[in-house]
C-alpha positions as CSV (number, residue, x, y, z in Angstrom):
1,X,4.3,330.4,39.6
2,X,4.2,327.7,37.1
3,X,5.4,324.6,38.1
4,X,6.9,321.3,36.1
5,X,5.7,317.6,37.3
6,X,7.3,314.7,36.3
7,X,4.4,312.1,36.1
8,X,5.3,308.6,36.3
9,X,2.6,306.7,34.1
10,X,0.7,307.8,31.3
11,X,-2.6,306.4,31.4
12,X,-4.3,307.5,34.4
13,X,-1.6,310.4,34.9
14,X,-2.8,312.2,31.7
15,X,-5.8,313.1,33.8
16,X,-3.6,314.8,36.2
17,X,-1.5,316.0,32.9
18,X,-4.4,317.8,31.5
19,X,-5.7,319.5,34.8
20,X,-2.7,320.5,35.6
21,X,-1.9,322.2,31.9
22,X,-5.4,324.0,31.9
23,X,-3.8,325.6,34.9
24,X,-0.8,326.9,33.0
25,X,1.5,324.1,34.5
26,X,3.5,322.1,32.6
27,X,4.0,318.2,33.0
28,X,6.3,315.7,31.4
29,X,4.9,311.6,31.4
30,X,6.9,308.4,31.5
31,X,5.7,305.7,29.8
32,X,6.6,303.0,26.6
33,X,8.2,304.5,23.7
34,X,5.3,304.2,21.5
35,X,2.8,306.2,23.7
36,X,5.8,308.6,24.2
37,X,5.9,309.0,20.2
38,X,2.3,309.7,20.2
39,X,2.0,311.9,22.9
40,X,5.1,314.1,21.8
41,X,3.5,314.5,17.7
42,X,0.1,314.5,18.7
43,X,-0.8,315.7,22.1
44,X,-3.2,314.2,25.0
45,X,-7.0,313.9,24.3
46,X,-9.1,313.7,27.3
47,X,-13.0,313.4,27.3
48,X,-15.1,314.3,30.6
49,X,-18.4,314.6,31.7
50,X,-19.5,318.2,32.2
51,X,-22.7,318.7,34.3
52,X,-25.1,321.3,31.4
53,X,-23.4,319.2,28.7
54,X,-24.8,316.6,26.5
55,X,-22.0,313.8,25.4
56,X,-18.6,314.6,27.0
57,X,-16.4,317.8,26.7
58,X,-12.9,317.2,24.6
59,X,-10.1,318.8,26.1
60,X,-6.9,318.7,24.2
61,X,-3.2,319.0,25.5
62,X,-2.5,321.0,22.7
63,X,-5.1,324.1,23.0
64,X,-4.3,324.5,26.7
65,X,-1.7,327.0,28.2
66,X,0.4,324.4,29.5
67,X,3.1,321.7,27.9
68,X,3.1,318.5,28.1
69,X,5.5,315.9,26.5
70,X,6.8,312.0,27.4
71,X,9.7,310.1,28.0
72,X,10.7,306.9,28.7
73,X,12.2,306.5,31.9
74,X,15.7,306.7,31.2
75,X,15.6,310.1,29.7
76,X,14.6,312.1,32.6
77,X,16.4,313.5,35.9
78,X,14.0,313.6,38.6
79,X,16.2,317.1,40.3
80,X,14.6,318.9,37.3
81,X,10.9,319.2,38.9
82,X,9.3,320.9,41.4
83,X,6.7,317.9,42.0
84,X,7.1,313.9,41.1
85,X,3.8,311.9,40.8
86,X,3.3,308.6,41.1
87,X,0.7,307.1,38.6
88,X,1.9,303.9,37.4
89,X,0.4,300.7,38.8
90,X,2.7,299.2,42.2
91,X,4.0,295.7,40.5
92,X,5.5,298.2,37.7
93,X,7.9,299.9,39.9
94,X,10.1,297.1,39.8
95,X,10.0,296.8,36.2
96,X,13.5,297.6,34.7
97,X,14.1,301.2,34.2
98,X,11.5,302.5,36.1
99,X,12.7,300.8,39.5
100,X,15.8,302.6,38.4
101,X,14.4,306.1,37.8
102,X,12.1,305.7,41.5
103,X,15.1,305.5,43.0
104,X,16.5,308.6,41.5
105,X,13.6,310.0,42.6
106,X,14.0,309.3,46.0
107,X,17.5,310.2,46.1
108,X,16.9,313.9,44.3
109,X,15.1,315.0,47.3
110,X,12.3,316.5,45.1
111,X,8.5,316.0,46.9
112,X,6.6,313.1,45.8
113,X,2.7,312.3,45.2
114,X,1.5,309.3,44.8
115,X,-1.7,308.7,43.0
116,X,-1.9,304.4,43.4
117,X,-4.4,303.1,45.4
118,X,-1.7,301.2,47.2
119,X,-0.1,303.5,49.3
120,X,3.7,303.2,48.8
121,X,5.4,301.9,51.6
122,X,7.1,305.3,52.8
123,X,3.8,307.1,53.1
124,X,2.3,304.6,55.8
125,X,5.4,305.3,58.0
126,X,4.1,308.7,58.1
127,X,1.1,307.0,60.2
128,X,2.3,306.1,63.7
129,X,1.7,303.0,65.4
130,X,1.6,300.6,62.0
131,X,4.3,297.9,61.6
132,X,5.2,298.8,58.2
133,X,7.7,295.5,58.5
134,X,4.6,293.5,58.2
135,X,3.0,294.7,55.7
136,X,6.3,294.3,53.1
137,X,4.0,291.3,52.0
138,X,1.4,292.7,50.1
139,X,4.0,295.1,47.9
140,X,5.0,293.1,45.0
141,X,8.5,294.5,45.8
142,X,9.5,296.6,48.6
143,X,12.5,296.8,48.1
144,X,11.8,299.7,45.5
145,X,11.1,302.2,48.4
146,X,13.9,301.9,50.6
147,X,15.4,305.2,49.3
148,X,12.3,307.3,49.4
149,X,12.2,309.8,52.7
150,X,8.4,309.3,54.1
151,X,8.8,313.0,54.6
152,X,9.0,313.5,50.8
153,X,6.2,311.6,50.0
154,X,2.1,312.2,50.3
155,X,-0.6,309.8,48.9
156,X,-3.4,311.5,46.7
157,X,-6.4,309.2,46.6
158,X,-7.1,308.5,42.8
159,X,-11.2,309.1,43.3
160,X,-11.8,309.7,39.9
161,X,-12.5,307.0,37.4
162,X,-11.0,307.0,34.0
163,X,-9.9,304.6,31.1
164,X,-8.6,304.5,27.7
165,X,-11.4,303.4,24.7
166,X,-9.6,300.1,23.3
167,X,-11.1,301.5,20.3
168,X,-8.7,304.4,20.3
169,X,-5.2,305.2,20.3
170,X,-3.3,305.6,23.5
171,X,-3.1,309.2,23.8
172,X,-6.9,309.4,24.4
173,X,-8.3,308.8,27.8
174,X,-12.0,309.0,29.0
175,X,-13.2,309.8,32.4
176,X,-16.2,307.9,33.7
177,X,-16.9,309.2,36.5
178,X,-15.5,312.4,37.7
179,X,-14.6,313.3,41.3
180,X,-11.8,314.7,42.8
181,X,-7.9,313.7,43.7
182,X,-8.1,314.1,47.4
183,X,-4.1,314.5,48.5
184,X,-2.8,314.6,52.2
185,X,-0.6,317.5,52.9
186,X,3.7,316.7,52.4
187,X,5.1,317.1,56.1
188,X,6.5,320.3,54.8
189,X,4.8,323.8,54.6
190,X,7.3,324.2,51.8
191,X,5.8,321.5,49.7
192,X,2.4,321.5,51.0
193,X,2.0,324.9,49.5
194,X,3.2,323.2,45.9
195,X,-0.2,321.6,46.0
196,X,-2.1,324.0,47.3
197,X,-1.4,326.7,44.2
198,X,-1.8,323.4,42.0
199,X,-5.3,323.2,44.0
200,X,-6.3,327.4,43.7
201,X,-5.1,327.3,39.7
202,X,-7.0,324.2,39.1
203,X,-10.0,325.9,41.1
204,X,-10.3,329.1,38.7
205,X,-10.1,327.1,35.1
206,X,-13.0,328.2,33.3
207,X,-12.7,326.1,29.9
208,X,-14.6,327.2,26.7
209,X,-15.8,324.4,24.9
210,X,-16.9,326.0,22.2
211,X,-20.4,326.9,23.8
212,X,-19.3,329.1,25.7
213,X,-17.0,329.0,29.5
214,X,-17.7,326.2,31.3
215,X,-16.4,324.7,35.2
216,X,-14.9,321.7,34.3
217,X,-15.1,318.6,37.1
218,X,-12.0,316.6,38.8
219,X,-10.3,319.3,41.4
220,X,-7.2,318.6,43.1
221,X,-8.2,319.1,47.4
222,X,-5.3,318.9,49.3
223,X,-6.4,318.1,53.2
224,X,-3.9,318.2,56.3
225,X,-5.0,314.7,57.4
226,X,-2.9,311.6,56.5
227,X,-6.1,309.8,56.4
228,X,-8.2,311.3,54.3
229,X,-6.8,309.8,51.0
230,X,-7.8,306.1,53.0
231,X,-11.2,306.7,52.1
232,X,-10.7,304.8,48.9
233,X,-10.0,301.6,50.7
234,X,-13.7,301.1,51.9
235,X,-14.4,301.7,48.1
236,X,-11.7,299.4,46.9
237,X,-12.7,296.6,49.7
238,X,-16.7,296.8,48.5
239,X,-16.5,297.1,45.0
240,X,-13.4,296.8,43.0
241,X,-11.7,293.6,45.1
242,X,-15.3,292.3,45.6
243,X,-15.6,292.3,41.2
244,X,-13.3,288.9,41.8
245,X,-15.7,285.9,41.5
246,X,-14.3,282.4,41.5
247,X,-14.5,282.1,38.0
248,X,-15.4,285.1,36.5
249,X,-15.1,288.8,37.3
250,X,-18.5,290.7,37.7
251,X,-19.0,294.7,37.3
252,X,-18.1,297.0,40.3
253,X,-21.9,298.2,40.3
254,X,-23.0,294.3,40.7
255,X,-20.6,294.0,43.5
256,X,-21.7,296.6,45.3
257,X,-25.3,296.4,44.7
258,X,-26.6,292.4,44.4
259,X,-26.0,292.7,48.2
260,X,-26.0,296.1,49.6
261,X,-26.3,294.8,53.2
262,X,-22.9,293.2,52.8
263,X,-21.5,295.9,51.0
264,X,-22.1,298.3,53.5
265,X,-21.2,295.7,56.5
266,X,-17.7,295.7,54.4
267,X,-17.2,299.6,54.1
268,X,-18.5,300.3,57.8
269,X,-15.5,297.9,59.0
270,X,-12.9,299.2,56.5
271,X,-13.8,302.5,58.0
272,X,-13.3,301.3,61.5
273,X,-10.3,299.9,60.5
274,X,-9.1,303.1,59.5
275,X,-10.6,304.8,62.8
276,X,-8.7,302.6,64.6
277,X,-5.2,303.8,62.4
278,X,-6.2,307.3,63.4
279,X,-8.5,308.5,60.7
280,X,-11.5,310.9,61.7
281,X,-15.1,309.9,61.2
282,X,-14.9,313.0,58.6
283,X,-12.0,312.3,57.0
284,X,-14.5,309.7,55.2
285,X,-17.1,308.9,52.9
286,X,-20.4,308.1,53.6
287,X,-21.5,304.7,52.0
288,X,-24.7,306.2,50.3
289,X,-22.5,308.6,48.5
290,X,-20.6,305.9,47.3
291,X,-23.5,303.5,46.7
292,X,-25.0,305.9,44.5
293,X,-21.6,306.1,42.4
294,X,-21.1,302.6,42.2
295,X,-24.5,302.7,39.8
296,X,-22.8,304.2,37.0
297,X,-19.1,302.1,37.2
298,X,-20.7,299.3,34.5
299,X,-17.3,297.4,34.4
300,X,-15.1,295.6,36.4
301,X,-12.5,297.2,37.9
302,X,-9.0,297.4,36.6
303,X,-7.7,294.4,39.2
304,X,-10.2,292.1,38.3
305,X,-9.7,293.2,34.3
306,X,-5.7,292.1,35.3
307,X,-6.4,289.1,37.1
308,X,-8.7,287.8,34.0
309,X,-6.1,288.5,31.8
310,X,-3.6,286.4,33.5
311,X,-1.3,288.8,35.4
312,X,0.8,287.4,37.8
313,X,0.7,290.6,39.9
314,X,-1.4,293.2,40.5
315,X,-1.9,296.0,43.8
316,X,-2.9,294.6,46.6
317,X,-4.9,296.8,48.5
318,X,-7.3,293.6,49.7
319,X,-4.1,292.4,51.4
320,X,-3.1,295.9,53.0
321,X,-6.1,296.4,54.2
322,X,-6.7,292.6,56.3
323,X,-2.7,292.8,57.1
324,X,-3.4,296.4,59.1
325,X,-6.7,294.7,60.5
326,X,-4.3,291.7,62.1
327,X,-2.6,294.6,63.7
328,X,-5.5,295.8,65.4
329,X,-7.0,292.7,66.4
330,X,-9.6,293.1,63.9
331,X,-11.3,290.8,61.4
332,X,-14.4,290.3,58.6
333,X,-15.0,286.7,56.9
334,X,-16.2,288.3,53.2
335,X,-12.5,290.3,53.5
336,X,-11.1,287.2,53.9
337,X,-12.9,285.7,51.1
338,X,-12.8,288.6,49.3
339,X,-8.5,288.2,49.7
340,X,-8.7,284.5,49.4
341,X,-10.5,284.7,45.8
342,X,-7.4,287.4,44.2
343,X,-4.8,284.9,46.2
344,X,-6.4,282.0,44.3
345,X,-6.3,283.9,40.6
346,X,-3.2,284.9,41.2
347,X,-2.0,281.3,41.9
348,X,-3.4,280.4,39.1
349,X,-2.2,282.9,36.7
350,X,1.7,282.5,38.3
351,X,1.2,278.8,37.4
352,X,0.3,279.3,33.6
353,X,2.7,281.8,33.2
């Protein structure tokens, strides 16, 4: 069966676009009205690393069984889809229109997937024992959940690192490193088995790139722990938050690696934190593994990129993470400093804006 997804967010969601099309899916992406234009007369161009291939493998939107097309985010009725994914950064849903259409979405009764690396309020009600009133603080606005059902909602961990050339246009998007989207099952057989035909399609794409058939990287794993797509946050808490200097921003490779005996003292406690949620010592990743992918990730990450541009918002992951680590009497000074150095860029950026 061939299903339709209505992906909120273009940039980042055109990677999920473009898998899911090679699997004969179909996906329709919100975004501005000039990516929409683009998108709509020219397609999606996505680049990735294929392992026996020198340079990067082009895959385009329009040679692939699949459709894709955009909107913006008036145009659309969520009760149209089988599957909504969430791939827009967490300050925009509050932007005008789109704080409109998520609540359409949560009102259609249509399952949801988020791909943010800050977990959308509704999801971390599915974890019992966390205060979710608490952690209202660190969401830009919460108020943008209230009418999504936590038992419509899953979190897919967004492993895979990808960005757009500033060179190109904004229908192009290139994958630096490529791992997998990692997604918790729905509470629901009936939508968990959405994802997992997504997941056995997506497994048998063989894509011929003009050399011949070739497995291409970046599978969709849907796992039946609620914890697994936490992983990320020992990533996010080492490297990406850690990027944040007082004054400048370094690359997530330096952060991780000019003190690997801190960085793996601040992924071991993120991971206890998350044993202590619930979370299984396998549902994780190992911090060599990551280590080892930190060497190729030569930039700073997309928060620190924000803060040094002078956003006055940005996910806040740093603060989740600390806020849940109150709650279980549980603490780590470079975290704090780690939170205290995005709290003091953002002050600063709010006041100049």
């Amino acid at each position: 069966m061939a299903y339709n997804t209505l992906i909120m967010g273009a940039s980042y969601g055109s990677l999920l676009a473009i898998k899911l099309l090679l699997a004969g899916h179909s996906a329709k992406l919100i975004c501005l009205p000039e990516e929409a234009e683009l998108i709509n007369t020219e397609g999606q161009l996505v680049r990735i690393p294929v392992r026996g291939r020198e340079g990067l493998v082009e895959v385009h939107s329009n040679d692939l069984p699949g459709t894709i097309s955009a909107a913006g985010p008036g145009d659309v009725d969520p009760s149209e889809y089988d599957l909504i994914a969430l791939a827009m950064q967490e300050p925009q849903y509050r932007s005008p229109g789109v704080r409109e259409l998520l609540d359409a979405v949560g009102k259609s009764g249509k399952p949801c997937m988020s791909i943010m690396n800050m977990p959308p309020l509704p999801y971390l009600a599915r974890i019992p024992g966390l205060d979710t009133d608490s952690l209202k603080q660190c969401y830009t606005d919460p108020t943008v959940w209230d009418n999504v059902d936590p038992k419509l909602i899953t979190l897919c961990s967004p492993d895979p690192q990808a960005f757009r050339p500033p060179e190109e246009k904004t229908n192009v998007l290139q994958v630096s490193l490529p791992t997998n989207f990692k997604a918790a099952r729905f509470e629901s057989d009936e939508h968990t088995a959405i994802l997992r035909q997504m997941q056995a399609d997506i497994e048998a794409i063989r894509f011929d790139d003009g050399q011949g058939e070739v497995e291409l990287p970046v599978k969709l794993k849907v796992h039946d722990s609620v914890f697994v797509p936490l992983a990320k946050w020992s990533m996010l808490l080492t490297g990406n938050y850690r990027c944040v200097l007082p004054d400048e921003m370094q690359s997530i490779r330096d952060a991780v690696h000019s003190d690997m005996d801190k960085s793996r003292t601040v992924y071991e406690w993120v991971s206890e934190v998350c044993r202590a949620m619930g979370a299984d010592p396998a549902d994780q990743v190992p911090f060599e593994k990551y280590a080892n992918a930190a060497n190729g990730l030569t930039k700073p990450s997309s928060a620190a990129r924000a803060l040094a541009n002078g956003v006055p918002n940005i996910e806040r992951a740093d603060c989740l993470v600390k806020t849940i680590a109150g709650q279980k009497c549980m603490q780590n000074d470079t975290v704090d400093e780690t939170v205290g150095r995005v709290e003091s860029w953002l002050a600063k950026n709010r006041a100049a804006a």
